[in-house]
N, C-alpha and C positions, 0 to 999 in steps of 0.2 A: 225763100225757102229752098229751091232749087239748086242756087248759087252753094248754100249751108250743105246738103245731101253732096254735090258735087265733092266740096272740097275734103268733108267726111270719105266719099269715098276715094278719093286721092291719098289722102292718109292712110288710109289702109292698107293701100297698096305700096306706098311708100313703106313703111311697118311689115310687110310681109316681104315685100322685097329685102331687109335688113336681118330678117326673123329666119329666111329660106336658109343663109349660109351656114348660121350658128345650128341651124337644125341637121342638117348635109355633115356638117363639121362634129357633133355630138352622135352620133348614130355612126360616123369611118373611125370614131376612139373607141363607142363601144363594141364595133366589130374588130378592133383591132385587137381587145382586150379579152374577146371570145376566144379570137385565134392564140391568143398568147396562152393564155390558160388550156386548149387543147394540143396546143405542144406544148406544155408542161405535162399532162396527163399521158402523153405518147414516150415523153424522157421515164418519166417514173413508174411506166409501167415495161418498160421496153431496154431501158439504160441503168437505172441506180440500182433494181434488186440483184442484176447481175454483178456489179462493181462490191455491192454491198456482201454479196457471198464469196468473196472471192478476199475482201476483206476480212470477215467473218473468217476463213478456212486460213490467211494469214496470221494472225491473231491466235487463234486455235491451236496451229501449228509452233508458232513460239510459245507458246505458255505454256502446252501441257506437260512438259516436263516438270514444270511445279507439280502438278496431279500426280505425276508415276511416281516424283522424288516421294513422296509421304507414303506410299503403297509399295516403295522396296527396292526403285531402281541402284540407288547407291548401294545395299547391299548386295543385292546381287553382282553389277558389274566391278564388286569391291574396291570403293572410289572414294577419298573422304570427302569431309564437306568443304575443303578449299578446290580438293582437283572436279566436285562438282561446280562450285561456282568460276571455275577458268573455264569449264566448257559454254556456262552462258556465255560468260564475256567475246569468246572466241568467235560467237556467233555478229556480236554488234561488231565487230574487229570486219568483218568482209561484207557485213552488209550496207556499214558506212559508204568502207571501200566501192562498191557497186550499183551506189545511187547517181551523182550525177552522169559518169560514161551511157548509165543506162539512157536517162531524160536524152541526153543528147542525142540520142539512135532512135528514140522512140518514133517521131515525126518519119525519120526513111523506111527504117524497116513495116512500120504502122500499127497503130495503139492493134487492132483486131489480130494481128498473129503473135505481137510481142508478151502483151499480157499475160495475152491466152497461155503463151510460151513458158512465161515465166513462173506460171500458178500449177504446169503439171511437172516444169522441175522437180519444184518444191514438195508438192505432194511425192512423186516417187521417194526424195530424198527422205521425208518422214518416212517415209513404212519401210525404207533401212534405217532407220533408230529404230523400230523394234527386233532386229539381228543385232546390234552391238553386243561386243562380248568383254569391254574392257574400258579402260580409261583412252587410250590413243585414238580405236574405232569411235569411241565417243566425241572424243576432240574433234576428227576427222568429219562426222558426219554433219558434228554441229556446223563448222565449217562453212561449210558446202551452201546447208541448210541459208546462213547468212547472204552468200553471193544469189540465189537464187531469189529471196525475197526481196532483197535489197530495192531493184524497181518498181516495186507494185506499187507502193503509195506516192510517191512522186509522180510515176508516169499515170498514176487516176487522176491527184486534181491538173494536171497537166491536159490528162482530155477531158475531164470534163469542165475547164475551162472554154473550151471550143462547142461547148453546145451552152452553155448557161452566161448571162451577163454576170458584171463584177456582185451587181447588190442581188445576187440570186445565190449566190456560192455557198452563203455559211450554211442554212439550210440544207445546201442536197450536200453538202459534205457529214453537215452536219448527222444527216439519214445514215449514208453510209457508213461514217463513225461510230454510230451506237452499235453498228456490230461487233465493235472491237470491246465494249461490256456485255450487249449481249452471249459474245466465245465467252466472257469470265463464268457467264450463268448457262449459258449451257454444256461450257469448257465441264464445268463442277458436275454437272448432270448426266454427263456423256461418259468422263471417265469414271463415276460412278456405274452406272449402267457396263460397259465397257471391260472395267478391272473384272466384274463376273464372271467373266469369260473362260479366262485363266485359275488354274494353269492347266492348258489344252494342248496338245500338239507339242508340245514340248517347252510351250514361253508360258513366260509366267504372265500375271494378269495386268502388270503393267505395259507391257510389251506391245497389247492388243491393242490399248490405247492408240498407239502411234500408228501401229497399222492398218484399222477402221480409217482412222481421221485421213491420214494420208490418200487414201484410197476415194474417199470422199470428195478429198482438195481435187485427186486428178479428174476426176467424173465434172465435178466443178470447171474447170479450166477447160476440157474437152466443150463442154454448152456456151463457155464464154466466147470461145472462136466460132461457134454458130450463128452466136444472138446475138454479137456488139457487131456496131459498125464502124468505120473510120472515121465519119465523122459526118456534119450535115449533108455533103453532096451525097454520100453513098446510101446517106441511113434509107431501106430500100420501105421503110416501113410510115414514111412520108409522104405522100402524094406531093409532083414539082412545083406546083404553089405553094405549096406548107414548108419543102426546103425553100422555095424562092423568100418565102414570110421569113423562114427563120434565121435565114444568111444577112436578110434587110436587121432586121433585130439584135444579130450579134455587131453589125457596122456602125448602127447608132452606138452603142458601147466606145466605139473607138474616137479619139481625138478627131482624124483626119471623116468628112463625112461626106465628099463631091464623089461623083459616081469614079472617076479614075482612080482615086487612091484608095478605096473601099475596100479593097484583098489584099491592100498590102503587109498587112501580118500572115493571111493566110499562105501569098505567096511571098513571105519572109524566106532567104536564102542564108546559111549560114557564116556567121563571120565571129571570129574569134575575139574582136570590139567588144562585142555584145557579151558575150562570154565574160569577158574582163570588167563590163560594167556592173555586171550582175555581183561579180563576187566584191568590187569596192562599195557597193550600196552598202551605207550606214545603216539604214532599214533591215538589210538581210542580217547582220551583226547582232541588233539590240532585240529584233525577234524569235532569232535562233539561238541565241543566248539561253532566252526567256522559255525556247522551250524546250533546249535542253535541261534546265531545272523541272520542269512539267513532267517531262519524260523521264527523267530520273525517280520521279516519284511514281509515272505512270505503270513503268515497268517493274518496279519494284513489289509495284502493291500486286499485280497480275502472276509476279511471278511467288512470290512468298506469301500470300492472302491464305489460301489452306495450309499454309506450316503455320503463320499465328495465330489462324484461330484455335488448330491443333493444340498451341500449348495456351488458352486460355480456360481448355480443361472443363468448358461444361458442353463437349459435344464430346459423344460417348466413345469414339475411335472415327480413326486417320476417316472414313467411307461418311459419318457420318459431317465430320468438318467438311467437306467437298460439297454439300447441301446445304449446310449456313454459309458457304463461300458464296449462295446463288444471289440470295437477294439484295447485299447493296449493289450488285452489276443491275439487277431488275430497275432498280428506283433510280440509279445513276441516267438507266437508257432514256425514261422519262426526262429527267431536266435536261439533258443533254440537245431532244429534241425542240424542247420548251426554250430552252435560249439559244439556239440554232435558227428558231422561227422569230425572236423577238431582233436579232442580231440586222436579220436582210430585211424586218421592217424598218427597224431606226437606221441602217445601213451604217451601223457600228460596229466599231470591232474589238478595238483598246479599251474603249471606254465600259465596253460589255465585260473584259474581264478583271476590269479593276475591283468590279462586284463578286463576278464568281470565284476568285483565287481566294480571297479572305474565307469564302465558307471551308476547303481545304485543308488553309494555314490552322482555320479556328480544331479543326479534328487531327489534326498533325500534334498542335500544341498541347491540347489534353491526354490524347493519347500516350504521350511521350511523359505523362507528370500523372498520372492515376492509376489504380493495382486493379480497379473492380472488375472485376472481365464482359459484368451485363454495360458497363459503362465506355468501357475498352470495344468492346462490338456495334454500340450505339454511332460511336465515334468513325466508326467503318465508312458507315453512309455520307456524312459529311466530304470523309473524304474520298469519297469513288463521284460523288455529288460534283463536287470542287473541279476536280480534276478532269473526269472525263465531259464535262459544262465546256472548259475555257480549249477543249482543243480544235474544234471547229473555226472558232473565232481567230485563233493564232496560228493556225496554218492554211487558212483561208486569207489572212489580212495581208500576208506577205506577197501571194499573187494575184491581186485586188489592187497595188500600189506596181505592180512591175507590168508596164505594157512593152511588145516585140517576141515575137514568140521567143527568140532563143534567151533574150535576156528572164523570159519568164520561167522556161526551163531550167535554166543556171540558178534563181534566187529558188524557187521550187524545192531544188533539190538540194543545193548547198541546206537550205533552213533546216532539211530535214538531214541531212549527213552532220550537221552540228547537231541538233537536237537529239539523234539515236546517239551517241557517244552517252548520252546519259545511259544507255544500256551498260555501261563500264561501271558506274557507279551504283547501278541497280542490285548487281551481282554478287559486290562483294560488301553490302552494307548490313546486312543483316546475318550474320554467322551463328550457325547453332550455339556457340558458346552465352550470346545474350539473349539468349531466350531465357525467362517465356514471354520480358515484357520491353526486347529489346528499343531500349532508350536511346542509346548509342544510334542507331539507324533511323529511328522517328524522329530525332533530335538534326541530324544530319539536313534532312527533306524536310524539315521548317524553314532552315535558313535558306536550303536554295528558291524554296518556292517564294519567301520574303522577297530575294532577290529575283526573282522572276519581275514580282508586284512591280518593283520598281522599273526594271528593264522596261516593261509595257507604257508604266505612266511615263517615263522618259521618248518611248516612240511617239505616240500621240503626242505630245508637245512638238513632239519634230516633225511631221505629217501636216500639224495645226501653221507651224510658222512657213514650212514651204508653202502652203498653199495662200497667204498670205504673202507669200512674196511674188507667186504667177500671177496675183490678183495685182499688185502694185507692179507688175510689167518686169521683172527682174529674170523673167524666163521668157521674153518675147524673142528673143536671139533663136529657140528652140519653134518657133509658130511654122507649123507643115510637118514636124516631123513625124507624128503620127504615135510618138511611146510617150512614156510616162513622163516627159521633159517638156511636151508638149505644153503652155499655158491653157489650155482646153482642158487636161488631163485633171482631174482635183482626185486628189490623195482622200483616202477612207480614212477617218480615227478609230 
């Protein structure tokens, strides 16, 4: 009976010695997973709302000229409706121009002064669009207006790639995206409120518009240089275990994982290789393709959404269309963050928007073939739904798949200097001659978004088989190198 109890409690001991590690080992994951989640609570309370208003004041700043146009600005600066639409154009013309030179500076100069830099340009230049007195000052100011914004969205997810892993990005981009519907709905709200002003002081009531907003941006951008920091080491709002956690955390992300090569993105040195790989990536091509058609549709609807609903004639004048302009931005910002949150669970990207473009295409294609105007408005939401759903996914998926900082720079912003040239197409698609149920322009923005559909299902096939060839050893030539050539590296769909 002795021998029995003995051996019993040998076992036990043996069993609790086996039970100790797994227990030690369940209890360092869920402290790990504490900490993860309180530096996410310290980014999103401290990083994204400021990224997010500064967004929001971008946004703002290009669109409202839709708002002034139905409130009088073209008559007064006696302007038609072509030499108004060459002054949008004019704007995507140097904002193109002014995205990748910017990415590329951003790292020396540093995301905390250039930003900030770049958001109180911009604002001053708006609140001179409310002095213009003519077509040329117009041109001019639009101009301007484009070089100034040109780095903002580039050089954001560019930093906040440095504080967020790859399967974490659609979401906080996606956060900071909806402010680009929420400007449409508060854009409509503002310059309501706003236009009342006038005519005071001498400007009429559009005028004011730009000059509020602007003034706004620069107050904006002055907090942004207070409150953003360069990036983990500096962020002073960290305690040095929580940057030391969070530096450990962005390293797992990377291929290379031994203590020596751990910084070496961080301390990535520039080389113009990298520069050159970024822009032959097949990837940056078949997604910046894709969303250049997105964005043609994106900026169109932003910018012409209160001139169509204007001429759909059951909102009783120009003040009150700017109010029904509000709510598909509202319902848009909703799925937007709803498949932004499902995208970094399934850590999909492609394959998330093979679903949401169809809802778009389906409100492109009715709208484009139906007269009813309750039916015509219905169709709105679909497509502000569609559209502003798949851009998180698609300019989040391209630096998701690009490891090296400068290479991730280059495909960054190239995606997005291909992508705004849809502002060229935005401009001149819809001409007051086709109103009130211009076909001709809804008709245009079905086929590209079609072709978007495909551009994306074509990436994801190509994501799927590289990663099926690092797995069959066909990129073991590339093992250490630490980017996206890496066999370690596995490409997102």
């Amino acid at each position: 009976m002795e021998d029995i109890k003995h051996t019993i409690s040998d076992d036990e001991k043996v069993e609790n010695a086996h039970s100790a590690p797994e227990r030690t080992e369940s209890k360092s994951v869920e402290k790990q997973k504490d900490r993860t989640v309180n530096i996410w609570l310290t980014y999103s309370v401290r990083i994204l709302p400021i990224l997010a208003l500064l967004f929001l004041c971008s946004f703002l700043d290009r669109t409202n000229v839709g708002n002034a146009k139905i409130i009088g600005l073209e008559e007064d600066l006696n302007i038609s409706d072509h030499q108004y639409n060459t002054g949008l154009a004019v704007f995507y013309a140097t904002y193109i121009a002014s995205e990748l030179p910017s990415n590329l500076v951003l790292k020396k100069i540093s995301p905390k002064i250039w930003l900030p830099a770049l958001t109180i340009a911009w604002g001053i230049i708006t609140m001179c669009l409310g002095f213009v007195r003519g077509y040329a000052s117009f041109m001019a100011v639009r101009a301007l207006l484009g070089f100034a914004e040109g780095g903002l969205l580039p050089g954001m997810v560019l930093y906040l790639s440095s504080f967020y892993k790859r399967s974490e990005m659609a979401l906080r981009i996606g956060l900071f995206y909806t402010a680009a519907s929420l400007s449409g709905a508060f854009g409509g709200l503002l310059a309501r409120g706003l236009s009342a002003i006038g005519p005071r002081g001498g400007l009429e009531g559009w005028r004011w518009i730009f000059i509020i907003e602007g003034l706004i941006t620069v107050i904006s951008g002055a907090m942004a240089y207070l409150l953003l920091p360069n990036g983990i080491e500096s962020a002073s709002f960290l305690t040095p275990e929580e940057r030391s956690f969070a530096r450990q955390r962005m390293n797992k992300d990377l291929p290379l994982t031994t203590k020596d090569n751990a910084q070496i993105e961080v301390k990535e040195k520039f080389q113009w290789s990298e520069v050159r790989r970024g822009i032959l990536s097949l990837q940056l091509w078949l997604t910046g393709t894709a969303y250049f058609a997105i964005l043609s549709a994106l900026y169109s609807f932003g910018l012409f959404l209160p001139t169509i609903i204007n001429n759909l004639n059951f909102a009783k004048n120009p003040n009150e269309a700017q109010l029904w302009s509000v709510i598909p931005y509202a319902v848009a910002t909703i799925f937007t963050v709803a498949v932004a949150l499902l995208s970094d669970r399934l850590r999909l990207r492609g394959v998330i928007m093979l679903f949401t473009l169809p809802v778009a295409i389906i409100g492109y294609a009715v709208i484009a073939n139906v007269e009813a105007p309750k039916v015509r408005y219905g169709m709105m939401f679909m497509m502000a739904t569609g559209l502003y759903s798949s851009v998180p996914c698609v300019l989040v998926w391209n630096s998701n798949n690009s490891a090296g900082h400068y290479k991730r720079a280059t495909t960054s912003a190239l995606q997005l200097a291909i992508a705004n040239s849809g502002g060229f197409v935005a401009t001149f698609i819809y001409p007051h001659k086709d109103a009130p149920l211009f076909h001709k322009g809804h008709t245009i923005i079905l086929g590209l978004l079609v072709y978007a559909w495909f551009m994306i299902l074509f990436n994801v096939l190509y994501c799927a088989k590289k990663n099926r060839d690092k797995t069959n050893g066909k990129y073991d030539q590339f093992k250490g190198y630490g980017d996206d050539r890496d066999p370690e590296f596995r490409l997102v769909l």
